[in-house]
KEKE-3310 file (N, C-alpha, C; in steps of 0.2 Angstrom, whole numbers, plus 5000, padded with zeros to 4 digits):
npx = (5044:5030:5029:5017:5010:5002:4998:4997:4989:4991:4984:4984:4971:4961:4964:4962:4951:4960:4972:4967:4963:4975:4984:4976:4979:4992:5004:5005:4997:4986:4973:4962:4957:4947:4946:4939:4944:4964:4970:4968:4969:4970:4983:4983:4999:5006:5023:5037:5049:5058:5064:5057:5045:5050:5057:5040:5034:5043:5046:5034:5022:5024:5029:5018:5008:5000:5000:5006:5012:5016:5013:5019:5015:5019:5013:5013:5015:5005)
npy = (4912:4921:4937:4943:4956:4966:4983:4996:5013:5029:5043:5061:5072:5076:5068:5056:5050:5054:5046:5033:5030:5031:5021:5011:5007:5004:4991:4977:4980:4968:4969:4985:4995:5005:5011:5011:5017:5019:5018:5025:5018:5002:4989:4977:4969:4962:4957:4950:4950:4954:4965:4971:4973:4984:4993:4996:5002:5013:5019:5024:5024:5029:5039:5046:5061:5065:5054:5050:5042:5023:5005:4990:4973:4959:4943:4927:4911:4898)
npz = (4970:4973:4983:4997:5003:5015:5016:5026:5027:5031:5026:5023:5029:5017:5005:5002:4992:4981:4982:4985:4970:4962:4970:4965:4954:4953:4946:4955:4964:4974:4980:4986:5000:5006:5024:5040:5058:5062:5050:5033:5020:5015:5008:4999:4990:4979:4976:4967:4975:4993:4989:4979:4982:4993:4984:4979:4990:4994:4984:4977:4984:4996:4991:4984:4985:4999:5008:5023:5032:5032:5036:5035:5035:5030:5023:5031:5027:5036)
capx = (5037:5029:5029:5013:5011:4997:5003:4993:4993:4988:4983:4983:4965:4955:4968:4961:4951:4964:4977:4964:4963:4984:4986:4973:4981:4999:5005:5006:4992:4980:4967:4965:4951:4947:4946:4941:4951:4970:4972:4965:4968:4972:4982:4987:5005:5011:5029:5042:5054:5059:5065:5052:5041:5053:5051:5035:5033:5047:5046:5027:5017:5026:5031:5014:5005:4994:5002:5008:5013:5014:5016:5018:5013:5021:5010:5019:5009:5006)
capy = (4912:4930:4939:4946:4961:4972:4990:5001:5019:5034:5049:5068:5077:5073:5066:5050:5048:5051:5040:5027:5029:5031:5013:5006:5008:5001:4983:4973:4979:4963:4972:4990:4995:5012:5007:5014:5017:5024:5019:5027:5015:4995:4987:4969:4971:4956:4958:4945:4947:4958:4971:4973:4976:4990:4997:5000:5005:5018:5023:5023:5023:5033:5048:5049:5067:5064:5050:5052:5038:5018:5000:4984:4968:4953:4938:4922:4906:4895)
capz = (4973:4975:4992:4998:5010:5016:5018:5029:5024:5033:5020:5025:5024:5008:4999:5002:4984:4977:4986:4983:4963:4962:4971:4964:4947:4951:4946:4957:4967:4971:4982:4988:5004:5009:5029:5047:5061:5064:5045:5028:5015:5015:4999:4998:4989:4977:4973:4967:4981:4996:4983:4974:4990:4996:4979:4977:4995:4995:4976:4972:4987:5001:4989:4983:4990:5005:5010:5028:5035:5030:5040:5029:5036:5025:5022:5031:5027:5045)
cpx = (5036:5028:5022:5014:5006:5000:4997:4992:4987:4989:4981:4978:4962:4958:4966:4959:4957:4969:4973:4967:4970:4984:4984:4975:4990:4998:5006:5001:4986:4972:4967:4956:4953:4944:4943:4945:4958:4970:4967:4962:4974:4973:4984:4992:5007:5018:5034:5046:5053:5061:5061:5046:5044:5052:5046:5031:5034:5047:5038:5021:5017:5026:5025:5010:4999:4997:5006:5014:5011:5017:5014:5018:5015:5018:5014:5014:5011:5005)
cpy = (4920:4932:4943:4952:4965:4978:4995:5008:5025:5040:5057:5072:5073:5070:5059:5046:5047:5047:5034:5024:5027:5023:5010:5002:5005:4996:4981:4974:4974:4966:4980:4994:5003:5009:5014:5013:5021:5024:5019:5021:5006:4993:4983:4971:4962:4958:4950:4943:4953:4966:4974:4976:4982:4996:5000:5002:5012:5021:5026:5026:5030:5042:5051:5055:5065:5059:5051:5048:5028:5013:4996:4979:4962:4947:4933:4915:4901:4889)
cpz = (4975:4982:4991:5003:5011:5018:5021:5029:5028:5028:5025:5023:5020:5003:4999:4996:4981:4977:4984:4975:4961:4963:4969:4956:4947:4951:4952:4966:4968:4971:4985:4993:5005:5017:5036:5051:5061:5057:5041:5023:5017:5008:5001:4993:4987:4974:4973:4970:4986:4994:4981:4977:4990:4989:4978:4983:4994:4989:4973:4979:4995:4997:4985:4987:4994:5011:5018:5031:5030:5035:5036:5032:5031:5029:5025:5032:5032:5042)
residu = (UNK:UNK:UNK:UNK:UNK:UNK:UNK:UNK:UNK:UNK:UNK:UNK:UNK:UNK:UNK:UNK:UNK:UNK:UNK:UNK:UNK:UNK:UNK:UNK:UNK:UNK:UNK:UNK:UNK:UNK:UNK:UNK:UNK:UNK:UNK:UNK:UNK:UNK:UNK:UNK:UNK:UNK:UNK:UNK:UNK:UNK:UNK:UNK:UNK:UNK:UNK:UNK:UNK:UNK:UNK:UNK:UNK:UNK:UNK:UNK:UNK:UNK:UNK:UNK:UNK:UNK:UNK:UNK:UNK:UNK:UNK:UNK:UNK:UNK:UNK:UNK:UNK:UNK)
# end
């Protein structure tokens, strides 16, 4: 079963567009908002397990430029 997660991303300056465009372009992106408030950009995050998360957290998403900061929320159905 795949794991969900929302990742909250704070971007530095005007790199916002393209921090948008970037994420909106990886797999396993479902949905991806440019947002108000303390954070930039919001993306729902389907990955196949906890690995697969951290991955494209920490390899894709974090080391992209602009990127400042991120907090990840995993989906837990009630």
């Amino acid at each position: 079963m795949a794991l969900n997660a929302y990742v909250l991303i704070r971007v530095v300056g005007d790199r916002t567009e393209s921090a948008f465009k970037f994420i909106s372009a990886l797999k396993g992106i479902k949905t991806v908002h440019t947002v108000t408030g303390p954070y930039d950009i919001i993306a729902l995050v389907e990955a196949p397990d906890l690995k697969g998360l951290g991955e494209m957290i920490l390899s894709k998403i974090r080391t992209l430029d602009g990127v400042r900061e991120t907090t990840t929320c995993i989906v837990v159905e009630v």
